[in-house]
C-alpha positions in Angstrom: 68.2 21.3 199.7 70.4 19.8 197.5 73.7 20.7 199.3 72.3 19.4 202.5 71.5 16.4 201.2 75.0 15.9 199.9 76.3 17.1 203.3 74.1 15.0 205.1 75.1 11.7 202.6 78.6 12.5 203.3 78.3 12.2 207.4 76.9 9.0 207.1 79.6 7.5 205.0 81.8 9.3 207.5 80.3 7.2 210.1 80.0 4.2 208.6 83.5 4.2 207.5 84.6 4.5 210.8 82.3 1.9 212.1 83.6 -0.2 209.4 87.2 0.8 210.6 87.0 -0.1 214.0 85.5 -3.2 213.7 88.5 -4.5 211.5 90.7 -3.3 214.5 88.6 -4.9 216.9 88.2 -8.4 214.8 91.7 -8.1 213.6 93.4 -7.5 217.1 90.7 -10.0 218.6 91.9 -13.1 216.1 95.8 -12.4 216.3 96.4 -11.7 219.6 93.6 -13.8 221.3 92.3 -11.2 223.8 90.2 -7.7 223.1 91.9 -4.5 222.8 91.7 -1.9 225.3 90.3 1.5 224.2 94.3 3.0 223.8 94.8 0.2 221.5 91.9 0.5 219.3 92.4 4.6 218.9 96.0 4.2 218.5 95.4 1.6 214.8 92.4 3.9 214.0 94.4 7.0 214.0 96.9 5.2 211.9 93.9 4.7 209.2 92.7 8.2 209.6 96.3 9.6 209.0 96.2 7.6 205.6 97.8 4.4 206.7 96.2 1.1 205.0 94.2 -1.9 206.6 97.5 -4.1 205.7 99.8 -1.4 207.6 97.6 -1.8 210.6 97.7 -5.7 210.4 101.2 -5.3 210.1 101.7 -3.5 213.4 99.7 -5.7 215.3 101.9 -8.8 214.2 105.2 -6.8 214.6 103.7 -6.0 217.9 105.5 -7.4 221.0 101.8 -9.0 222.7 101.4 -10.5 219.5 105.0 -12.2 219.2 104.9 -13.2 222.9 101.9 -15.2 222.0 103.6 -17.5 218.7 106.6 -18.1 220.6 105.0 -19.1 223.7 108.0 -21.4 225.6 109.8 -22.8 222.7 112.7 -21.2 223.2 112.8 -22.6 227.1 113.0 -26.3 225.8 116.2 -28.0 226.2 116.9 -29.4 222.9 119.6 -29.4 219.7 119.7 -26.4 217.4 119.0 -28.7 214.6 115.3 -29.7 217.1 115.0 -26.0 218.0 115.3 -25.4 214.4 112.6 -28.0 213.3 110.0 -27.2 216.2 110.4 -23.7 215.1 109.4 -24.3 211.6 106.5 -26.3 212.5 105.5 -23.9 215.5 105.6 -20.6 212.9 105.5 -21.2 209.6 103.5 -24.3 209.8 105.5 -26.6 207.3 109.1 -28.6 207.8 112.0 -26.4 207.2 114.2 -26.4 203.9 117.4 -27.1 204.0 118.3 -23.6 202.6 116.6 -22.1 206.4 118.3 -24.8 208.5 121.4 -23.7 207.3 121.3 -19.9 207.5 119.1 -20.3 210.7 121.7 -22.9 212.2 124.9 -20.9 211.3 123.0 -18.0 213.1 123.0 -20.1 216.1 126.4 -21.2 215.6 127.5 -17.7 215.7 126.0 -16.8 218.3 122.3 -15.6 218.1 120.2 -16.7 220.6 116.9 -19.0 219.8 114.9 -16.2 220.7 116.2 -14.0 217.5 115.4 -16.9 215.6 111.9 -16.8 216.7 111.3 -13.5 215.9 112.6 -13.7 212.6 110.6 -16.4 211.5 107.4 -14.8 213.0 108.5 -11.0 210.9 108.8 -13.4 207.5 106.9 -12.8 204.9 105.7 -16.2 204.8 104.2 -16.2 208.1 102.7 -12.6 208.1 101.2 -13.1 204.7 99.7 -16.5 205.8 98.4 -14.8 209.4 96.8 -11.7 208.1 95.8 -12.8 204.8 92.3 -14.1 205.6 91.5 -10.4 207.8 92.0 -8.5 204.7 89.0 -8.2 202.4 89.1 -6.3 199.0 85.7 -5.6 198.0 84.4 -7.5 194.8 84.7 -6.3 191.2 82.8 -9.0 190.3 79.9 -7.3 191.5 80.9 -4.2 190.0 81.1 -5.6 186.8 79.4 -8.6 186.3 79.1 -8.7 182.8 82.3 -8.2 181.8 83.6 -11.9 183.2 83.8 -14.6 181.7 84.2 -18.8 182.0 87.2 -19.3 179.7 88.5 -23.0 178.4 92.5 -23.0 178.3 93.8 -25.8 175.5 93.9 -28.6 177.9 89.9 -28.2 178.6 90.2 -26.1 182.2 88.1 -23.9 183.5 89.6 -20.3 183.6 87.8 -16.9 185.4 88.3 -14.2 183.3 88.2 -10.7 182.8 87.5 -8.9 179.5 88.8 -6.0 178.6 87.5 -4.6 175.6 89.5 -1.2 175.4 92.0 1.1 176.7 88.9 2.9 178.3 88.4 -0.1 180.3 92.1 -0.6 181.1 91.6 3.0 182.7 88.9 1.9 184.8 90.3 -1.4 186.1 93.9 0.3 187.1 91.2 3.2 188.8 89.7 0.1 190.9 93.2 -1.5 191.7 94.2 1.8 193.3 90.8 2.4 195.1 90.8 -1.0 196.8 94.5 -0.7 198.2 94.7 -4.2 195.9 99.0 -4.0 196.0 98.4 -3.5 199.9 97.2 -6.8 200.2 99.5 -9.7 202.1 101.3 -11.9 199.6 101.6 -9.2 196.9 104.9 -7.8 197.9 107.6 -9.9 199.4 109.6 -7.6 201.7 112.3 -10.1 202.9 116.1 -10.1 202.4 115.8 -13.7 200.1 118.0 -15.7 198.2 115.8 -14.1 195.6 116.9 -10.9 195.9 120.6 -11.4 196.4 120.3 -13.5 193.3 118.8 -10.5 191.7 121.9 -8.3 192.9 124.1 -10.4 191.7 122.7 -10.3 188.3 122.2 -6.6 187.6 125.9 -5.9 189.4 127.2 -8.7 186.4 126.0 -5.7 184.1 129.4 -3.7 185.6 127.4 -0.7 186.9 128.7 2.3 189.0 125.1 3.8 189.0 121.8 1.7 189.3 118.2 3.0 189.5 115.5 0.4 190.3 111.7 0.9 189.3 109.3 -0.4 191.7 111.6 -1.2 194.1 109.3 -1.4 197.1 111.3 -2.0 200.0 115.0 -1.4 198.5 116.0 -5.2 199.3 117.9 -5.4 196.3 119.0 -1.9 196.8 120.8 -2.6 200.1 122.2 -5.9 198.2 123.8 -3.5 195.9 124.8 -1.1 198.3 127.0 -3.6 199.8 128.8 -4.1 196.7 129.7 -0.4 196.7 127.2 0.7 194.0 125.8 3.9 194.2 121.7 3.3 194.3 118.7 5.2 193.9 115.0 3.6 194.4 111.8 4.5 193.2 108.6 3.4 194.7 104.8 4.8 194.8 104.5 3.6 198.2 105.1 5.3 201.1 104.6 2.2 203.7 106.8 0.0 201.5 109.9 2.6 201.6 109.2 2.8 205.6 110.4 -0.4 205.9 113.7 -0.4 203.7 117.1 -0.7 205.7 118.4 2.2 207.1 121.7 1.9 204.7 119.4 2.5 201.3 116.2 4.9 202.9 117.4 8.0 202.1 118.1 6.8 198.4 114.9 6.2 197.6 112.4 8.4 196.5 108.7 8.2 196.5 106.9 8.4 193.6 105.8 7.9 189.8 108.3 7.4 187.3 106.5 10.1 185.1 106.1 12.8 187.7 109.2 12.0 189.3 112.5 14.8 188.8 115.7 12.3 188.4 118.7 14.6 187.4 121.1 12.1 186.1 121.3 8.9 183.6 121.8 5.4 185.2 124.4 2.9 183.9 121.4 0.6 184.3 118.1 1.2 184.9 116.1 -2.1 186.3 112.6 -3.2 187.3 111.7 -6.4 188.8 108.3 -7.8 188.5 107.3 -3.9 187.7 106.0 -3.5 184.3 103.3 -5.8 184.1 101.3 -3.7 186.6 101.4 -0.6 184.1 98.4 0.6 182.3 98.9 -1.1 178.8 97.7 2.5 177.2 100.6 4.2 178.8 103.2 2.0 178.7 105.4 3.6 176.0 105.1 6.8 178.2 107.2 4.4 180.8 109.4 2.9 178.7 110.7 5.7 177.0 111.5 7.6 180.5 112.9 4.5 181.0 114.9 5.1 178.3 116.0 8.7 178.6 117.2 7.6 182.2 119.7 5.4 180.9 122.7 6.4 180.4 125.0 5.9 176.8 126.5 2.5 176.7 124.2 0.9 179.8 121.8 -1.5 180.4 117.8 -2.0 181.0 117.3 -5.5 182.7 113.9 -5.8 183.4 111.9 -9.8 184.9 108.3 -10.2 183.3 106.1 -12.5 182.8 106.2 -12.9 178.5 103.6 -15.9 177.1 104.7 -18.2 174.5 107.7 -19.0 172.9 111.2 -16.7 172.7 114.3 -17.2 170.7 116.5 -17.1 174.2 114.4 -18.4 177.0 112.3 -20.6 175.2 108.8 -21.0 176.8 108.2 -20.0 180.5 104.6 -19.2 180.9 102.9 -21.3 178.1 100.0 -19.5 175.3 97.3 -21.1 177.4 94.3 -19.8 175.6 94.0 -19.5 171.5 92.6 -16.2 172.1 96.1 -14.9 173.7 97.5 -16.6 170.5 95.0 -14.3 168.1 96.0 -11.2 170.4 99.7 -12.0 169.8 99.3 -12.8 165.8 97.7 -9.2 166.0 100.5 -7.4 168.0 98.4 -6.8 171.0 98.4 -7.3 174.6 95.8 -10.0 175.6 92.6 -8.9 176.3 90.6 -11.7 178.1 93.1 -11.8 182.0 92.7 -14.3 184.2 91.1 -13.1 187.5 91.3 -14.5 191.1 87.4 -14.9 193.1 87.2 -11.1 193.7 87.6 -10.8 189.9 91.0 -8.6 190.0 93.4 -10.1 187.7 95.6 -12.3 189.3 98.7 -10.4 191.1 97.1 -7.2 189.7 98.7 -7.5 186.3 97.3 -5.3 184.0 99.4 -6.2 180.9 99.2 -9.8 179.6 100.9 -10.2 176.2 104.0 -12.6 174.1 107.6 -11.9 174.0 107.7 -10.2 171.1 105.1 -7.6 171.7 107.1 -6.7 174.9 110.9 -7.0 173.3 108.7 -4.4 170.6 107.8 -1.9 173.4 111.7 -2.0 174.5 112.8 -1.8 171.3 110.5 0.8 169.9 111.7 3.2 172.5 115.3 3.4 171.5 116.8 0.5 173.4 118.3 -3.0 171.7 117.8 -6.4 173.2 121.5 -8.3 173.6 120.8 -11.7 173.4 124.6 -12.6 174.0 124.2 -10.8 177.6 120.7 -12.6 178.4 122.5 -16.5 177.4 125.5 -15.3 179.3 123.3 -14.9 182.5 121.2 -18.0 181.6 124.3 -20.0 181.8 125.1 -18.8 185.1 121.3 -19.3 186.9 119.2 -21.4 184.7 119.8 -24.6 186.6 119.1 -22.8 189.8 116.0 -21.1 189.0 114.3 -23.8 187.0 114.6 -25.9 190.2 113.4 -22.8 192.7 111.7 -20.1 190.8 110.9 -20.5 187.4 109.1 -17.6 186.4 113.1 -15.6 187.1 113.9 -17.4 183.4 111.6 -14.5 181.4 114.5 -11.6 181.8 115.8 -9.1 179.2 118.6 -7.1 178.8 118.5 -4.4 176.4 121.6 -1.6 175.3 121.2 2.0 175.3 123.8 2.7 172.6 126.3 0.4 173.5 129.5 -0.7 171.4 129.2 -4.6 170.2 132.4 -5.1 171.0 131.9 -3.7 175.4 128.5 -6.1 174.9 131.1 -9.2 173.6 133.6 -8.7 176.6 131.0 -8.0 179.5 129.2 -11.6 178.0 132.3 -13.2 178.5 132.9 -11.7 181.7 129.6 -13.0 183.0 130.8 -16.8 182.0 133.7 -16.7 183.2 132.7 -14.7 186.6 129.4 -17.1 187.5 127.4 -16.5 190.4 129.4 -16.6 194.0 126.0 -16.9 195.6 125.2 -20.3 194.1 129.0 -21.5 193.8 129.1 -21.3 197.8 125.1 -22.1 198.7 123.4 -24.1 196.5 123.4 -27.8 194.4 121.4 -29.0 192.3 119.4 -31.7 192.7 120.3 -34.5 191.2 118.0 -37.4 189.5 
């Protein structure tokens, strides 16, 4: 009786799962494309969640999709106008703000060149900014708020804010949060991941090719943007990524060098002159952290580089304070040598970009360091030189970067520092200013 009972509980959450399934593809297709699916339509997404695709994936194909593309551009690119009014409609039409000077001039030289308006278009319509902004209402995680009700809390930050929290009391409870994460497809959702080929990620290249490396592997590197960036400059580049989807839609040039996986689990059968993750570690489980960090490690090679981008609270010796000790519990966490406990949480209750470790400069230069690698601070100023203007004006949270050695000569650090100065960044020398005043 008892089996049948199970069997029988199972078949009903069969069925309502794919209830549930198909009217997300209905609603979904309904909203973005204005019309209702045919039956071919709706069986065509629903075998794409059956065969393990995610709710995102399928919002994604119906945006990519040529009905729903023929609908944003409509006949703007029929209107007789300058590129420079093309330009500006377009903006407004798509991504529903005025352009920036950065995407009037990449868009108009485009033009210039020769692309036709209708390239453009598209382009703006496949952004990130747009499909994030388009799908991000039709994707709903389910609450862990509900799930855990007791474990959230009203924090006060120092300047008297309110401040939804999460406690997490113990490793146990880091176990179970990460478990939920995973379970709810939480990195699937639009606006996690940025897939597009961005100042940001050129930037990026430029910085870990200034560490000199024939070899590069990146951790987390979803799509392989900064992969193909590297590529270009003739390094040879492996990726690493736990999702299948994200990998699907790296370039052509960088696909077949990245493999999908866990760092952990993963064979890699050589050492890397420099080993780099960008915006990675944060989403580890704090309890096994060291286990990343010292494969991390062991993947570098002798004399190479770790250059990692996190978000470290409080103050450091190098970049001085990007993301500010907000509440004095963080500070008692960090005078205790301890990741923070009480995380900051969005209104579904997941903490905010699905970071699961929250924790000072020092406690994260500790995990680097206690795993056999040594921070160069002459390498970090050498690079803050170069960018710091820039991303103080544009992106901020690129300031908290480390470098750290694997066995490398003080004297190799010294030169490649001065290198660094006296090289500067092409990219900004030939596209950016900074504002002045």
């Amino acid at each position: 009786m008892g089996r049948l009972n199970m069997n029988l509980l199972s078949a009903i959450r069969r069925r309502r799962r794919a209830a549930e399934n198909r009217r997300f593809v209905t609603e979904s297709y309904r909203r973005l494309i204005g019309l209702d699916p045919d039956r071919a339509t709706v069986n065509s997404y629903l075998s794409m969640l059956q065969h393990g695709a995610s709710r995102n994936e399928v919002l994604l194909g119906i945006v990519r999709s040529g009905a729903y593309v023929e609908r944003v551009a409509g006949g703007i690119t029929q209107r007789p106008c300058a590129d420079d009014v093309f330009l500006a409609a377009a903006y407004r039409h798509v991504l529903h703000r005025d352009a920036d000077q950065d995407g009037l001039r990449f868009y108009g030289r485009q033009l210039l060149e020769g692309s036709d308006r209708r390239h453009v278009l598209e382009a703006l319509i496949a952004s990130d900014e747009h499909v994030n902004r388009v799908t991000s209402e039709l994707f709903d995680l389910p609450s862990l708020r509900q799930r855990w009700p007791d474990q959230y809390v009203e924090a006060t930050t120092k300047n008297g804010q309110r401040l939804p929290a999460l406690r997490v009391p113990s490793a146990h409870w880091f176990d179970r949060l990460e478990a939920a994460i995973l379970e709810n497809d939480y990195y699937d959702k639009p606006g996690i991941w940025g897939y597009s080929l961005s100042r940001d990620k050129r930037l990026m290249a430029e910085i870990v090719g200034a560490l000199d490396p024939l070899t590069v592997l990146e951790i987390g590197c979803s799509s392989g943007t900064v992969l193909q960036c590297l590529h270009q400059l003739g390094i040879d580049v492996t990726g690493l990524d736990i999702s299948p989807s994200a990998v699907e839609r790296a370039d052509p040039s960088v696909r077949d060098r990245i493999r999908i996986g866990d760092l952990l689990s993963t064979e890699l059968h050589q050492t890397y002159d420099v080993v780099f993750g960008l915006d990675v570690f944060e989403h580890l489980n704090p309890s096994r952290l060291g286990d990343y960090v010292s494969r991390v490690t062991s993947l570098t090679s002798a004399g190479g580089f770790v250059f990692t981008n996190l978000p470290a609270f409080g103050d450091d010796p190098v970049f001085g304070t990007v993301f500010p000790m907000d509440l004095e519990e963080w500070e008692r966490d960090a005078a205790n040598g301890r990741p923070f406990s009480l995380l900051p949480v969005d209104d579904r209750g997941y903490p905010w970009h699905g970071h699961l470790v929250w924790a000072d400069s020092s406690w994260w230069v500790g995990q680097f360091e206690g795993s056999g690698l040594k921070r160069e601070p002459s390498l970090e100023q050498a690079l803050h030189e170069c960018y710091d203007d820039y991303m103080r004006e544009n992106s901020p949270a690129r300031r908290s970067f480390y470098v750290f050695s694997h066995e490398a000569q003080a004297a190799s650090v010294t030169r490649l520092a001065d290198q660094i100065k006296r090289s500067g960044s092409k990219i900004l020398s030939e596209e950016w200013k900074p504002q002045r005043g």
